[in-house]
Structures are given as structure tokens and as C-alpha cells.
N, CA and C of each residue as an Amber inpcrd file, in Angstrom:
protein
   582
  88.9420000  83.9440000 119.9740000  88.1410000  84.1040000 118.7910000
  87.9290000  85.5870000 118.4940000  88.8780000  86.3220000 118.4680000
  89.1800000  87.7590000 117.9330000  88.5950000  88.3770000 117.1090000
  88.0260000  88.8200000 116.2860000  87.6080000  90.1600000 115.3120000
  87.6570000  91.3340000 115.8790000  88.4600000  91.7550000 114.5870000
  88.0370000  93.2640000 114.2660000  88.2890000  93.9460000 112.4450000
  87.6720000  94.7100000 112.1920000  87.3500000  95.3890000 111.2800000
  87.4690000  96.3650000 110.6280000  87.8180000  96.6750000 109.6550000
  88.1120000  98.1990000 109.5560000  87.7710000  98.8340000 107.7480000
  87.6990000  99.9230000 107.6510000  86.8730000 100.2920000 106.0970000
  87.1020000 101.4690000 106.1250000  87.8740000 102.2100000 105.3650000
  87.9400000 103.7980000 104.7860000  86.4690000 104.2200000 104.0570000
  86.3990000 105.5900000 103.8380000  85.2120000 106.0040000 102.9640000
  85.9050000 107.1870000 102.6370000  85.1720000 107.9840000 102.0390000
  85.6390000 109.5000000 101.3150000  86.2250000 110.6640000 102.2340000
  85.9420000 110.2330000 103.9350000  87.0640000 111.1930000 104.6750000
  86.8630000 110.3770000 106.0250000  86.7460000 109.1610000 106.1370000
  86.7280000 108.9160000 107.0440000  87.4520000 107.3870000 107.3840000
  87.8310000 106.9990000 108.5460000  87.9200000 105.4700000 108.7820000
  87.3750000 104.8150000 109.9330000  86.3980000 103.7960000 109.7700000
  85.2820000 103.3180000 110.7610000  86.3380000 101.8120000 111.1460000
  86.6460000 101.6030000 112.3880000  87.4220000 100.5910000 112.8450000
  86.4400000  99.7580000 114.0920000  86.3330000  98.6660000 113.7590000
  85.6960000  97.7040000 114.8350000  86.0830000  96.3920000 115.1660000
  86.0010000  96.4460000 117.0360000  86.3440000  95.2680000 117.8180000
  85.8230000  94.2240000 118.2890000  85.8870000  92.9790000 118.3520000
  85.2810000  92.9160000 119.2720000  85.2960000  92.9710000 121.0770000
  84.4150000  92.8500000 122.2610000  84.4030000  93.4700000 123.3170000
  85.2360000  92.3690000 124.0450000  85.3770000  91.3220000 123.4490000
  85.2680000  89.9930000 124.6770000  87.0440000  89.6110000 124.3040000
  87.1230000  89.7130000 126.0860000  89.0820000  88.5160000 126.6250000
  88.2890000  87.1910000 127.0670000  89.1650000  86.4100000 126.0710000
  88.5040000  84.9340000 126.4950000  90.2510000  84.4640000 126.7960000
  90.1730000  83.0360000 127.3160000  91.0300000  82.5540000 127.4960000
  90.8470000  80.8030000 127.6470000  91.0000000  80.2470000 126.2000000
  90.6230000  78.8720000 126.0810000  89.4530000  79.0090000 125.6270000
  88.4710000  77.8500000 126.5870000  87.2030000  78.1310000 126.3940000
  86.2110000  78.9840000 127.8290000  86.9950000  79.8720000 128.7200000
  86.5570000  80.8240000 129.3690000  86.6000000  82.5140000 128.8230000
  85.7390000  82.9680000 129.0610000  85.0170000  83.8790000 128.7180000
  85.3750000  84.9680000 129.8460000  86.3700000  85.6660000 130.0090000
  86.6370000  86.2420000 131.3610000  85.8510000  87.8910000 131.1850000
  85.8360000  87.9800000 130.3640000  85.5470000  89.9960000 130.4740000
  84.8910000  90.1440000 129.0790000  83.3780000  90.8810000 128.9100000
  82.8560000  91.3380000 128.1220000  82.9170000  92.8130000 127.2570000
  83.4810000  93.5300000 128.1670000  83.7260000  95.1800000 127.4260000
  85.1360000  95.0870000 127.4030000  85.8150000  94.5080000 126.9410000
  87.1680000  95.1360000 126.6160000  87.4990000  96.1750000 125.3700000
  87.8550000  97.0530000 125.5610000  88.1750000  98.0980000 124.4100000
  89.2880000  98.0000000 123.4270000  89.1850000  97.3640000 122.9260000
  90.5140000  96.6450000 122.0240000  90.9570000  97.6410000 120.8090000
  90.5490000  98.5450000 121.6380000  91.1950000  99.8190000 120.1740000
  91.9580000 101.2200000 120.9050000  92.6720000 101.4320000 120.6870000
  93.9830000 102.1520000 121.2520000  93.4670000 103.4560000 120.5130000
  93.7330000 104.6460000 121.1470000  93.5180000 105.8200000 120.1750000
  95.4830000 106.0540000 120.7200000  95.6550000 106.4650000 119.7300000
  97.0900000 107.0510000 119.5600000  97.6990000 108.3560000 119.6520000
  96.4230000 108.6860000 119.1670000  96.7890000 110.6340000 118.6870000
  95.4500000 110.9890000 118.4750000  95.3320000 112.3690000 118.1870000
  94.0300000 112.8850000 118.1380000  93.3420000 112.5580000 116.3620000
  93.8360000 112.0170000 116.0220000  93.4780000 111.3240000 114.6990000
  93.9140000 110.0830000 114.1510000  94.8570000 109.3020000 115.2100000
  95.0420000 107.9140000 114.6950000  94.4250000 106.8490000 115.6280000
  94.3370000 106.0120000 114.8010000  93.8910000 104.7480000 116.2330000
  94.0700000 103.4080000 115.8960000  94.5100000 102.4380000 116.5160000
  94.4430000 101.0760000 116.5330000  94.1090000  99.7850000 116.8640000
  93.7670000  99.0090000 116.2460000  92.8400000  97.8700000 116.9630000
  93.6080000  96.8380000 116.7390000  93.8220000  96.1370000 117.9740000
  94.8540000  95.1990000 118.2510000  94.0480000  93.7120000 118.0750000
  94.9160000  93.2220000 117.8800000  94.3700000  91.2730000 118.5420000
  95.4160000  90.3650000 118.5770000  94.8530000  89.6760000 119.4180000
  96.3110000  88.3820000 119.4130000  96.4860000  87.6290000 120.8030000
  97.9390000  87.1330000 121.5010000  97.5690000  86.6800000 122.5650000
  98.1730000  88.0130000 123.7260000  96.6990000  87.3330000 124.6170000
  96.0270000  88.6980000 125.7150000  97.6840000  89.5590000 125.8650000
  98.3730000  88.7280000 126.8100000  99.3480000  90.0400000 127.1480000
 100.2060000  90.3780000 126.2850000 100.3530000  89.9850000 125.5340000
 101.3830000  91.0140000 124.2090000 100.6380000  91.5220000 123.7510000
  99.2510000  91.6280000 123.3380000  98.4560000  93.0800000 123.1000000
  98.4870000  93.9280000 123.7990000  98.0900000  93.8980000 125.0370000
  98.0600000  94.7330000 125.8640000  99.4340000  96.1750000 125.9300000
 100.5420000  94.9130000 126.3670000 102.2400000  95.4620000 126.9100000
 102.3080000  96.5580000 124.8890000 101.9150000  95.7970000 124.2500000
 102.5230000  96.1870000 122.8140000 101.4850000  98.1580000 122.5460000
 100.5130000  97.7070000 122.7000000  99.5470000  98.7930000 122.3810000
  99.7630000  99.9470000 123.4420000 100.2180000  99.3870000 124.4570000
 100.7190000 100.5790000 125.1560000 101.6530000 101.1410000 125.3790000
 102.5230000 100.0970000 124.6560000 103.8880000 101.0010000 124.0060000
 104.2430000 101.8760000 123.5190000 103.2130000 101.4690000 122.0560000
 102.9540000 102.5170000 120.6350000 102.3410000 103.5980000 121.0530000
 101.4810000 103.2710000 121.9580000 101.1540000 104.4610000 122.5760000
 101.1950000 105.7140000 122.8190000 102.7220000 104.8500000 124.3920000
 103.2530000 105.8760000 124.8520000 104.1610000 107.0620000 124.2550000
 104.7880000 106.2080000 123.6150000 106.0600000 106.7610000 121.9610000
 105.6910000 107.3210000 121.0660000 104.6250000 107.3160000 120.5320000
 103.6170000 108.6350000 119.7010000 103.4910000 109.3820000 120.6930000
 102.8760000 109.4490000 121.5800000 102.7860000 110.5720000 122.5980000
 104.0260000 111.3930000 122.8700000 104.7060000 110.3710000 123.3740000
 106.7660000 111.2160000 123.4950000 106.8680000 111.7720000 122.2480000
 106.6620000 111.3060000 121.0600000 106.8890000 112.1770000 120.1080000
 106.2690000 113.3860000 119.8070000 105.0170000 113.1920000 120.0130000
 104.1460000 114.7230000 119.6280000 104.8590000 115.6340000 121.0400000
 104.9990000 115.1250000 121.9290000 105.3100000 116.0550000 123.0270000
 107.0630000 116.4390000 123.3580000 107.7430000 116.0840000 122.1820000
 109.1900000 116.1570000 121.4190000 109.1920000 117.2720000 120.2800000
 108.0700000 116.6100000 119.5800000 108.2380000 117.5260000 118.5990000
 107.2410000 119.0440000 118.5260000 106.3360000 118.4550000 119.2350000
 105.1200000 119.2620000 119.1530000 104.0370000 119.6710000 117.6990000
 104.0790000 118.4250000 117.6240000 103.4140000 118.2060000 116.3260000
 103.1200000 116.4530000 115.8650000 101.6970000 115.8650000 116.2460000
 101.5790000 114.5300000 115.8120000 102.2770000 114.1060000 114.6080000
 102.2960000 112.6350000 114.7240000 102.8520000 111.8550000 113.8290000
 102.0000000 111.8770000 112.7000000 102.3160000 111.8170000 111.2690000
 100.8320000 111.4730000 110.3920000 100.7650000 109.5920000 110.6120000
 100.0490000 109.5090000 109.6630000  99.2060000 108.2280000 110.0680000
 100.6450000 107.0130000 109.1310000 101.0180000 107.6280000 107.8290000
 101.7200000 107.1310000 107.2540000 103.0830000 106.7050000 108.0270000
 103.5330000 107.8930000 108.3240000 104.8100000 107.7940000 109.3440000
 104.6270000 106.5050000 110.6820000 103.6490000 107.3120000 111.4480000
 102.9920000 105.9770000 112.1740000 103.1210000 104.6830000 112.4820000
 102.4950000 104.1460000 111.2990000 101.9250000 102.3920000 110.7180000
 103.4030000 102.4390000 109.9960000 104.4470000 102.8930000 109.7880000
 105.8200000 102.5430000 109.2880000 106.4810000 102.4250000 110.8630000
 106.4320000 103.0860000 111.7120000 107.4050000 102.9620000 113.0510000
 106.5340000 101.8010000 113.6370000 105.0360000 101.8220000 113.4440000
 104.8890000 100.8190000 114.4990000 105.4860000  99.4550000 113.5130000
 105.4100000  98.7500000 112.1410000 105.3500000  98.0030000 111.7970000
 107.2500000  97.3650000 111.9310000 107.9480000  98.9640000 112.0140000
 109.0210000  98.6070000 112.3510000 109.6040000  98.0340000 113.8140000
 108.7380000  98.5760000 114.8030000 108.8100000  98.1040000 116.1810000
 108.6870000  96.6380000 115.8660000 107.0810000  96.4350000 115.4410000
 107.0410000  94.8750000 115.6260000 107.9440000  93.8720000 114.6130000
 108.6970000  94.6580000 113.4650000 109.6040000  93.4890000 113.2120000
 110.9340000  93.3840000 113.9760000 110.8210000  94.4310000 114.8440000
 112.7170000  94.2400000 115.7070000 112.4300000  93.4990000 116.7310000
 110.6960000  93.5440000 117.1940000 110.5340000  92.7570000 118.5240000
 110.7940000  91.1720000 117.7000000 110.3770000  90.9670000 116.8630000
 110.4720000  89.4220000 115.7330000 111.5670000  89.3350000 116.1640000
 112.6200000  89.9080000 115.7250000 113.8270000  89.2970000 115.6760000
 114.6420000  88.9480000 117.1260000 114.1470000  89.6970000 118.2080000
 114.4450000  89.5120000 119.3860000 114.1040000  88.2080000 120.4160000
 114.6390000  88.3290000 121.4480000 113.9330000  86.9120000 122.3180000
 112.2560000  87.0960000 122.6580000 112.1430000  88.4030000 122.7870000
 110.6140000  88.5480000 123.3190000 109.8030000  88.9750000 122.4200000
 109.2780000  88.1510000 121.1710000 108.4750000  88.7440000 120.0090000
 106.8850000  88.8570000 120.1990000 106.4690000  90.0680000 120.0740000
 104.7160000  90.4230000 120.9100000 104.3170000  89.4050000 119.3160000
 103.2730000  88.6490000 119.6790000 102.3940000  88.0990000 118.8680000
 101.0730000  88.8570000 118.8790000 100.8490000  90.0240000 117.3870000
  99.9280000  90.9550000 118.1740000  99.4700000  91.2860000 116.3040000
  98.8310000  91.4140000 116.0000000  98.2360000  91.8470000 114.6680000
  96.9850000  93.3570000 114.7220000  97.5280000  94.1390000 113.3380000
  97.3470000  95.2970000 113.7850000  96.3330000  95.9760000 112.9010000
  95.3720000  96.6150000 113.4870000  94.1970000  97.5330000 112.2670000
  94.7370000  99.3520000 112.3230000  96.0060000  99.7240000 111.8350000
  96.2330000 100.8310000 112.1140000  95.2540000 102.1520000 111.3510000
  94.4280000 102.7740000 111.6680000  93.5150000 103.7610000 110.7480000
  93.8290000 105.2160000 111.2640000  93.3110000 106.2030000 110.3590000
  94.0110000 107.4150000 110.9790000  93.5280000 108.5400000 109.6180000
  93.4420000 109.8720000 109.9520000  92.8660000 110.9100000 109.0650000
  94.0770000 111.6720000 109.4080000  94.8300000 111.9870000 107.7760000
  95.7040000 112.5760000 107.8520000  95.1500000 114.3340000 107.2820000
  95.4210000 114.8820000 108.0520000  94.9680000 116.2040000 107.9820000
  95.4780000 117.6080000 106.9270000  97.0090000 116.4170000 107.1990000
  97.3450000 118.0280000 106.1790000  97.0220000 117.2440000 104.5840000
  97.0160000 116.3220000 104.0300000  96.3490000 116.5240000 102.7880000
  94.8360000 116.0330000 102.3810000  94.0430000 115.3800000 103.8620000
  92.4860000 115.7090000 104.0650000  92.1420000 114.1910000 103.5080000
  92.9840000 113.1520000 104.1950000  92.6660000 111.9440000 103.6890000
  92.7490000 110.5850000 104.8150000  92.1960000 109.4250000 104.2300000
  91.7880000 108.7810000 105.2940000  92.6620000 107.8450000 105.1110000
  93.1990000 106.8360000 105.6810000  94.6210000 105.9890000 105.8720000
  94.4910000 104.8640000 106.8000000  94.2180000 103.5230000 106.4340000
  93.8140000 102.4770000 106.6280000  95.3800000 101.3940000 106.2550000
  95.9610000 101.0980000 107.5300000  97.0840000 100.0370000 107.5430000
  96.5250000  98.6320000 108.1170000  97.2190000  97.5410000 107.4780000
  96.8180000  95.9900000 108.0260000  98.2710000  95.6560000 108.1770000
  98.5890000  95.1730000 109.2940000  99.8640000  95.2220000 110.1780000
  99.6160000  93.6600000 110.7360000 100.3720000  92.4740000 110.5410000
 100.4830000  90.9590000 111.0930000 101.6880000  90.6700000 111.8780000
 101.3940000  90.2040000 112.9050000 102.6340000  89.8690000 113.6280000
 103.7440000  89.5480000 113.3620000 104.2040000  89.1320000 111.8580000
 105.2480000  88.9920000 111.4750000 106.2180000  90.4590000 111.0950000
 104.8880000  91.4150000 111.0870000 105.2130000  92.7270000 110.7190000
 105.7960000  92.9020000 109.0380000 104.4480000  92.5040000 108.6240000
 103.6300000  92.3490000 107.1890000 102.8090000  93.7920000 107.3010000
 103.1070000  95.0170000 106.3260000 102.1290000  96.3530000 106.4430000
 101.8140000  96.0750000 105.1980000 100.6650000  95.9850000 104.5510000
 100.1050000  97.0260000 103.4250000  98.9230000  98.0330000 104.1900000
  99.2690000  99.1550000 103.0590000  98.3080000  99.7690000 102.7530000
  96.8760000  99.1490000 102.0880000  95.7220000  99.4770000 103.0490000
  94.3010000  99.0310000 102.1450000  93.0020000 100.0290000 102.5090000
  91.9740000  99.5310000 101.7230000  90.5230000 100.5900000 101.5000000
  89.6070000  99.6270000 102.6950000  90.3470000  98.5560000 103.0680000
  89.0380000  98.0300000 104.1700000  90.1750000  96.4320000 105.0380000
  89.8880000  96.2530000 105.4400000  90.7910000  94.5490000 106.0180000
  90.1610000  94.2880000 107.2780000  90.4640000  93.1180000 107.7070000
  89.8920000  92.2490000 108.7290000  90.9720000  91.2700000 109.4580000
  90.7310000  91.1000000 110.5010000  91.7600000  90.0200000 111.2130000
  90.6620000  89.4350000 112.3020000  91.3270000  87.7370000 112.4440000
  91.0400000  86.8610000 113.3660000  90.3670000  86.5870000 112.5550000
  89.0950000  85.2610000 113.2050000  88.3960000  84.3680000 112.3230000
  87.2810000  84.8610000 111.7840000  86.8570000  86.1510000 112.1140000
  85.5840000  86.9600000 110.9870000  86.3080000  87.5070000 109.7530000
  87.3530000  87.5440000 109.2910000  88.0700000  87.6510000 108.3140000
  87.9470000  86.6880000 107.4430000  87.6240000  85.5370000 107.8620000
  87.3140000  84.5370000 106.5890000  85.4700000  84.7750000 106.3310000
  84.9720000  85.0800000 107.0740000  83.3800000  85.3730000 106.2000000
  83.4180000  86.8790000 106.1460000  84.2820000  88.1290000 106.4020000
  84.0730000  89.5990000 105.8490000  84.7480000  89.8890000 105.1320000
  85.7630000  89.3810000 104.6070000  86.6780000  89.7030000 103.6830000
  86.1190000  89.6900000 102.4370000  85.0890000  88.8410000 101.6550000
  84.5840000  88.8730000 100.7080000  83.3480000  90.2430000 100.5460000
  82.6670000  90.4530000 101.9560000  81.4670000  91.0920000 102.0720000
  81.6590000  92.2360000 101.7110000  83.2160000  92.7010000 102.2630000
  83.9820000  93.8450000 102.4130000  83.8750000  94.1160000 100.9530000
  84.8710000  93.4040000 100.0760000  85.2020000  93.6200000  98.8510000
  83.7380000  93.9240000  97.7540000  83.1590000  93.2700000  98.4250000
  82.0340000  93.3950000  97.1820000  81.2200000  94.5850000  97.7560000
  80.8970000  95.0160000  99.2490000  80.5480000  96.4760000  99.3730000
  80.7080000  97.4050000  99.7440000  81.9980000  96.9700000  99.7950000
  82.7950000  98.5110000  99.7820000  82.6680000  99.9180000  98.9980000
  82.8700000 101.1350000  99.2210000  82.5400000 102.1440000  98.5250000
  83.4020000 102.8220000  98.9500000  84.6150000 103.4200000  98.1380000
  86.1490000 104.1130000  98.5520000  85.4760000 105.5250000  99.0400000
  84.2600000 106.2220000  98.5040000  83.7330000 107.2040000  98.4240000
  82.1550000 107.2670000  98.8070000  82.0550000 106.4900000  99.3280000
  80.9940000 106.3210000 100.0920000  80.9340000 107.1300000 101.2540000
  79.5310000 107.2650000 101.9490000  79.2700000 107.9720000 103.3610000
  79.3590000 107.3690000 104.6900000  79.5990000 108.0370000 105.5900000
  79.7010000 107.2870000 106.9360000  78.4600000 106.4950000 107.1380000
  77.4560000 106.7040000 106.6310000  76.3490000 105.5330000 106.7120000
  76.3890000 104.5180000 105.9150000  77.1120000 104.5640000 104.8930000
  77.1680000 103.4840000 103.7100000  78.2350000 102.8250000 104.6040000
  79.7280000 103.3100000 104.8990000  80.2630000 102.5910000 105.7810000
  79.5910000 101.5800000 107.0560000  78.8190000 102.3760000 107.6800000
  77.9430000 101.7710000 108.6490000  77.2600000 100.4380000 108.1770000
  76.8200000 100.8350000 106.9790000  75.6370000  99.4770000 106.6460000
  76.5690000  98.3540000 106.5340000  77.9070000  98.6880000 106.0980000
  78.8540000  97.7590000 105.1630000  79.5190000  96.9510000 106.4650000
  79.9640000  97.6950000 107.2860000  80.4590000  97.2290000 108.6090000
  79.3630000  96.5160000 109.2250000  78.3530000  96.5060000 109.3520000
  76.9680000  95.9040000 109.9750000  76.9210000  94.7040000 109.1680000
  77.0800000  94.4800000 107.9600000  76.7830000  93.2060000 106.9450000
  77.7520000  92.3660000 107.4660000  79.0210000  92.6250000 107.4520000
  80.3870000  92.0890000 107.9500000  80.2250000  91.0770000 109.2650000
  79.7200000  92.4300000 110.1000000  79.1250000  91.6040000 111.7530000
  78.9040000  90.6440000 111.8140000  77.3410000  90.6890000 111.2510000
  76.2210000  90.0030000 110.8890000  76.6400000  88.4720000 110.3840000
  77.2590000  88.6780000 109.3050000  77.7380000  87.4920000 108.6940000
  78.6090000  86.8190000 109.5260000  79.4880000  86.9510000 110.0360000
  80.8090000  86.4930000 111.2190000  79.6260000  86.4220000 112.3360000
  78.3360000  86.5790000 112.8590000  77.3780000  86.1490000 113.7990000
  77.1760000  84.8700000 113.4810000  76.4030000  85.3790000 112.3170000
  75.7940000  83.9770000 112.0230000  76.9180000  82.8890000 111.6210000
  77.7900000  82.7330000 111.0160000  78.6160000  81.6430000 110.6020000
  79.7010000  80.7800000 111.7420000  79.7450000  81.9820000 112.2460000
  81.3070000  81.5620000 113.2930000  80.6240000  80.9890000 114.4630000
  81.5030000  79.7790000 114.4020000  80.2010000  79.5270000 115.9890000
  81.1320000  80.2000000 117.4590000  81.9810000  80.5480000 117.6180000
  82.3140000  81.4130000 118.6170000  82.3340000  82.3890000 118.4750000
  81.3560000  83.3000000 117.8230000  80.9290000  84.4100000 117.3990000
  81.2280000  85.2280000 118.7290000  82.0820000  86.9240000 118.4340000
  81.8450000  87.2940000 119.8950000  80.1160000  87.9170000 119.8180000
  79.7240000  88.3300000 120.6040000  78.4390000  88.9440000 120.4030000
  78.3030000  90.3050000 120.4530000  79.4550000  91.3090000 121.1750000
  79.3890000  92.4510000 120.8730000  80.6520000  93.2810000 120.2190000
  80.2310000  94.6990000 119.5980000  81.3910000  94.7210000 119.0270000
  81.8150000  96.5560000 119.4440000  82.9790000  97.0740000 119.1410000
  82.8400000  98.3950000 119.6390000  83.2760000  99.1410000 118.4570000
  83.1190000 100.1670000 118.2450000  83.1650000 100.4500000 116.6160000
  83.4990000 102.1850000 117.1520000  84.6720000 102.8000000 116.3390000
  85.2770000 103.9500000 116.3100000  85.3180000 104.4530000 115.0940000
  84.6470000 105.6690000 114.7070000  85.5770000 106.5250000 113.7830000
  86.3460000 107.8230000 113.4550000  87.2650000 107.5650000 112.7130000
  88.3850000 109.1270000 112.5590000  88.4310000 109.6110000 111.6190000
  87.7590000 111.0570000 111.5680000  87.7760000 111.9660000 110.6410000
  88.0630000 113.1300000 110.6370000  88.2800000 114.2570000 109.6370000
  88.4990000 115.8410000 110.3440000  88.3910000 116.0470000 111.6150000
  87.3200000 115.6920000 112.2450000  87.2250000 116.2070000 113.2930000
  87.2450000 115.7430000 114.9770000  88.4090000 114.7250000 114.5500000
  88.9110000 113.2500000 115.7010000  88.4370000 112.2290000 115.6940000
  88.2170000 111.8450000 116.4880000  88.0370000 109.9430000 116.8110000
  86.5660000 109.9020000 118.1910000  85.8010000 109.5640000 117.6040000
  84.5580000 109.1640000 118.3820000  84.1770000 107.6470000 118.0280000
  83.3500000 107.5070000 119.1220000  82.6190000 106.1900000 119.4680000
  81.3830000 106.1540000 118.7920000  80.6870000 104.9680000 118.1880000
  79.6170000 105.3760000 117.3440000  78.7980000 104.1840000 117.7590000
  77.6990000 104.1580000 118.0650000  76.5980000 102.6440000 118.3120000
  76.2390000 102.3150000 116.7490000  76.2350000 100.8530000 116.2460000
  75.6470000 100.1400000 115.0560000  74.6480000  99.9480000 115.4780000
């Protein structure tokens, strides 16, 4: 029962997980960190089944890393969410396809903007201003749209991401109960308490 979250604002992108690996109806681990930082300004929040998230996110990982340390110069966020979305459609076509859906977000620096990808295991990318995956996607997807603010503040983001929660609490009855929430802006990728 997966969520996570994600919402651009006027220089920033606020991405949230939730904490909990379940398996069936066991409940194995409460803090899991289900969001990958990539680079010193991109990051991703995975979901799907347990070990092809895992093996997949630490792929993308590692290979942005080989690259900045190839080229000596990070990937932008655009470039990015195009290689990863291309990884996961060659893994599709292969015998071993990761079943893994993707919140790619990221502050691209050289033209001072914020960059929000929605990435599906079929390796489906658009570009968007906010998206959701797993089953809080059917009660935030509307919440999103209606309070969203492209140019809004990291607190307006905050409130908007908090409504989202909230709503996927109360409705979903396997609600997870906690959630971990990152954002990337000018000045990297930090952890933020709601």
C-alpha cells in the first residue's frame, strides 16, 4: 500500500514517501527511506514490488554517479528522467523487467528551475507541476490539482502536501501512517518534518 508524492513551486520540488515495507498483510519495517538522492540536486522516489525497487534505484544511482565522475559535471534533471525512463523501458523488453514506478524531481541549476518527472513501470515519462503514485493517488490527485500553486512558497507547498496526506489518512484504510518528505532547491536536497 505505497504512496508517494511530489509538487514543484517557484524554485523548488517537495517529494514524499511513505516509511513502511509491508509484504501481504505483514508490516515488516517502519522507516524505510524510499527516496534515492541521485546527485546533489536530483532525487527519486520509488515504489513497487520490494526487490526491484530496491536492485533498480540503486542502479540509477550508481550510473549518475559514474557519470558525474566521467564527466565531471552532473546530469541535469531533464537528461536524467530521459536515461532513467529509457533504462526502464529496455529492462520491459528484457526477461528481467523491474516493476518499479518513478517520482523523478530535481533543480536544474543552470537555468534556475524546478523539474518534476512521473515515470510508470511501463516506462510512461511525462513531464508535470505535481503527481502521485500507489493508492493515495486516487484521493491526492484531485487535492493536488485544485491546490496547487506553480509559484507558490515552500510553505504553501507544505500545506498542499499535508492536505494530500491527510486525505489518503483518512480514506485509505491501509493508510501508511508515516511519511518522509524531501526537498530540492538552489541549494540541494534536505529532509524537512510536516
Amino acid at each position: 500500500m505505497e504512496c508517494s508524492f511530489a509538487l514543484t513551486g517557484k524554485d523548488y520540488v517537495l517529494v514524499a514517501a511513505d516509511t513502511t515495507s509491508a509484504r501481504s498483510i505483514i508490516k515488516m519495517k517502519i522507516d524505510e527511506d524510499k527516496i534515492k538522492t541521485l546527485s546533489p540536486h536530483l532525487l527519486m522516489a520509488y515504489s513497487g514490488e520490494p526487490g526491484d525497487t530496491v536492485q533498480f534505484a540503486e542502479y540509477i544511482e550508481r550510473n549518475i554517479r559514474l557519470y558525474h565522475i566521467r564527466n565531471l559535471y552532473p546530469l541535469r534533471p531533464q537528461s536524467a528522467a530521459a536515461w532513467i525512463r529509457r533504462s526502464l523501458a529496455e529492462s520491459l523488453r528484457s526477461r528481467h523487467p523491474y516493476s518499479v514506478n518513478l517520482l523523478v524531481g530535481g533543480f536544474d541549476t543552470a537555468d534556475q528551475s524546478p523539474h518534476l518527472y512521473w515515470i510508470d513501470y511501463l516506462g510512461t515519462m511525462a513531464t508535470v507541476p505535481y503527481a502521485a503514485h500507489g493508492y493515495g493517488s486516487y484521493f491526492a490527485s484531485s487535492l493536488l490539482d485544485r491546490y496547487h500553486n506553480p509559484d507558490g512558497t515552500l510553505e504553501e507547498g507544505l500545506a498542499t502536501l499535508r492536505r494530500a496526506i491527510d486525505e489518503t489518512s483518512k480514506r485509505l484504510i491501509v493508510a501508511p501512517g508515516k511519511y518522509m518528505v524531501k526537498v530540492v532547491d538552489k541549494d540541494g536536497i534536505r529532509e524537512i518534518e510536516l
